[in-house]
Phi, psi and omega in degrees: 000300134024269157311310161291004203256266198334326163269010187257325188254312159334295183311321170329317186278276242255317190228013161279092212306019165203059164299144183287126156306312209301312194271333156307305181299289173307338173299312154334315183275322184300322180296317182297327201277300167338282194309326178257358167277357191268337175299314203265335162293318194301326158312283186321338220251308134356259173322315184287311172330328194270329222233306148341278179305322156316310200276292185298341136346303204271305178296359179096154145305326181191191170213163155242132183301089196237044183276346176241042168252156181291120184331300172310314221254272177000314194259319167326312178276352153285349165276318162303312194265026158253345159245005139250041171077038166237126171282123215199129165252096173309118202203136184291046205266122182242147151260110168240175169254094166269149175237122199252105187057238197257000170281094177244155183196153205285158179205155165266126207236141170219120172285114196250165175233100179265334157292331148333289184189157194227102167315160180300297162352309208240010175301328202230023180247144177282106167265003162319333182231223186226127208282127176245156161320182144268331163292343190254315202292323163353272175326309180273030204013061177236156192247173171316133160101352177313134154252121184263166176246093169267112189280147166232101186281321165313334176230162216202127156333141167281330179253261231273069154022299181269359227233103164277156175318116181217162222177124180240167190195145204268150181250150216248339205180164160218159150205163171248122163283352208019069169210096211295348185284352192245287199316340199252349161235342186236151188230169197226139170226181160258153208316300212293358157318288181289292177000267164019277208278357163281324199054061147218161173254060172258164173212155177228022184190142177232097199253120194266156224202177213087143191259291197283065202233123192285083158004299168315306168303321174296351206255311145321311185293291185276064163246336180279341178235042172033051156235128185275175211218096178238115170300156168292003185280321189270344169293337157261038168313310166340292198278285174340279188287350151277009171272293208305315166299310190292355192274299181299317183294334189260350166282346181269322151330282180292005209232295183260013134313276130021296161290331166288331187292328169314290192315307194303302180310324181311284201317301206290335180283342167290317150328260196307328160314303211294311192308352194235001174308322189281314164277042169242305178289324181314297194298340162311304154327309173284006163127344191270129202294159173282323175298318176313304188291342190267328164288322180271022183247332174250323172318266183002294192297312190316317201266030151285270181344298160310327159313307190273318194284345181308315192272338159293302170324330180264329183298295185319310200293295191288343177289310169282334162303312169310307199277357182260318166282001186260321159078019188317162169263116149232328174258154180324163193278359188265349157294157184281306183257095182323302183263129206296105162307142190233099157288143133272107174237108180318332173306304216268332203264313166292330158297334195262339171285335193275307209310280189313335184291332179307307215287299203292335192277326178310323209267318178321281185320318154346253175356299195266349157301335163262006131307306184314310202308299189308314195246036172325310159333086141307298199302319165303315158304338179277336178270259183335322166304288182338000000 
């Protein structure tokens, strides 16, 4: 009995010739709504992934701040984290000016100890000289082979004071992050370079590299030698909460997306209750208790709801598989990513089925409570038809 009332208001719904439109059309709407929120984090989601990972590529996860640690305590503490397997570089970082003939620009100059360890980036680049930004070597019209003048306004000749520190170096190489914040100021030289042209034999960052780094661990780790630990997340704290602000605007966007679609199911399950009140009181007649039947009448709407977004949600899950294994040319050549980036994320996936279900399942519930209220009675109903 159970099965048949339920499959009876399905056929009702999907293949009955005076079927409710309203409410077919809003289900519809839910399946779409699913489908493009599941769609569209898995892009967005993409895209940060991308814009993220570029930047830490260059910048690391994080770095430790060892400018006031002690040679000795320095090398100790470079010894600890070597031997628990974390990849690190020791680097020198200044803000200077380079000049190339009559073009000059403020620059990030990063002293690397390549003996160490060589980021991936810079694996397959001549770092014999000095690796320019691809945006700054522009700016400086330069070319392979360019000899630059790198200025340090911060460190001064011993006798003559007012004179800063200055050095030249050929540039060997560029690269590009396609992230105009890295490409348009910093360059990579090797450590004894800046080392040099300062006359100290210092570094001040142990700039840490990896894709799999606890943080958390990290941060343990310098307490024992007071060098704080700065992740890259609190060095773009900015940009970390403007990803984070477009994730919530677009959830609040699809949330009264959502709602509208919620009001159409109101109207349309009030339509479809009421058309169907009398073959409620029928089966009522033939024995099924009123609660029982008033349970399966909200079971109905609910595992409606669950079906389509579920069934929107795997349409979206296979719509992205598709754009991750397919690799499209879809955007223009002046864009960074030609091809639409895709993450899959079970997370994202479960955001995108609770959100429309919610709405749809509160307005559902609505809904059949001011049915339940109106037609408690079968037998008054049975009479107005008499």
């Amino acid at each position: 009995m159970n099965y048949g009332l339920l499959k009876y208001f399905y056929k009702y719904i999907f293949f009955s010739r005076t079927r409710q439109k309203l409410i077919f059309l809003s289900i519809i709407g839910l399946l779409i709504s699913t489908f493009s929120l599941t769609v569209l984090q898995g892009v967005m989601g993409g895209l940060q992934n991308g814009l993220v990972g570029r930047s830490k590529k260059v910048l690391g996860q994080g770095f430790f701040d060892v400018s006031k640690l002690s040679p000795d305590a320095l090398e100790e503490f470079q010894k600890q984290l070597i031997e628990k397997d974390i990849k690190f570089v020791p680097e020198l970082e200044l803000e200077l000016m380079v000049q190339n003939e009559n073009y000059v620009s403020p620059a990030i100059l990063h002293g690397l100890d390549f003996s160490i360890h060589v980021p991936r980036f810079l694996q397959h680049k001549d770092h014999q000289g000095i690796v320019l930004g691809s945006d700054l070597g522009r700016d400086l019209r330069t070319f392979f082979g360019s000899m630059l003048m790198v200025t340090s306004p911060g460190h001064v000749e011993v006798i003559f004071r007012e004179i800063p520190l200055q050095s030249r170096i050929s540039v060997t190489d560029f690269y590009t992050s396609q992230l105009p914040e890295i490409d348009k100021v910093h360059g990579w030289v090797r450590l004894g370079f800046l080392q040099n042209m300062i006359r100290k034999r210092m570094i001040n960052k142990l700039r840490v590299y990896g894709e799999k780094v606890d943080n958390d661990l990290l941060r343990e780790y310098s307490k024992n030698f007071q060098s704080p630990y700065i992740s890259w997340e609190e060095q773009n704290s900015t940009l970390v909460y403007a990803l984070g602000l477009e994730t919530k605007v677009m959830m609040f966007l699809f949330m009264g997306a959502s709602f509208l679609i919620g009001i159409c199911i109101t109207s349309g399950f009030l339509i479809f209750y009421n058309k169907v009140k009398i073959d409620m009181a029928s089966f009522w007649i033939l024995g099924l208790s009123k609660e029982k039947l008033f349970k399966l009448v909200y079971s109905f709407g609910q595992s409606l709801s669950i079906i389509f977004c579920l069934l929107g949600v795997v349409l979206g899950i296979l719509f992205l598989i598709l754009l991750d294994t397919n690799h499209f040319i879809l955007m223009p050549e002046h864009f960074v990513e030609r091809n639409i980036p895709v993450k899959l994320d079970f997370i994202h996936w479960v955001v995108a089925f609770i959100v429309p279900y919610f709405v749809a399942s509160v307005f559902t519930h609505l809904t059949f409570r001011v049915f339940k209220k109106e037609n408690y009675s079968f037998i008054s109903l049975i009479r107005k038809v008499g």
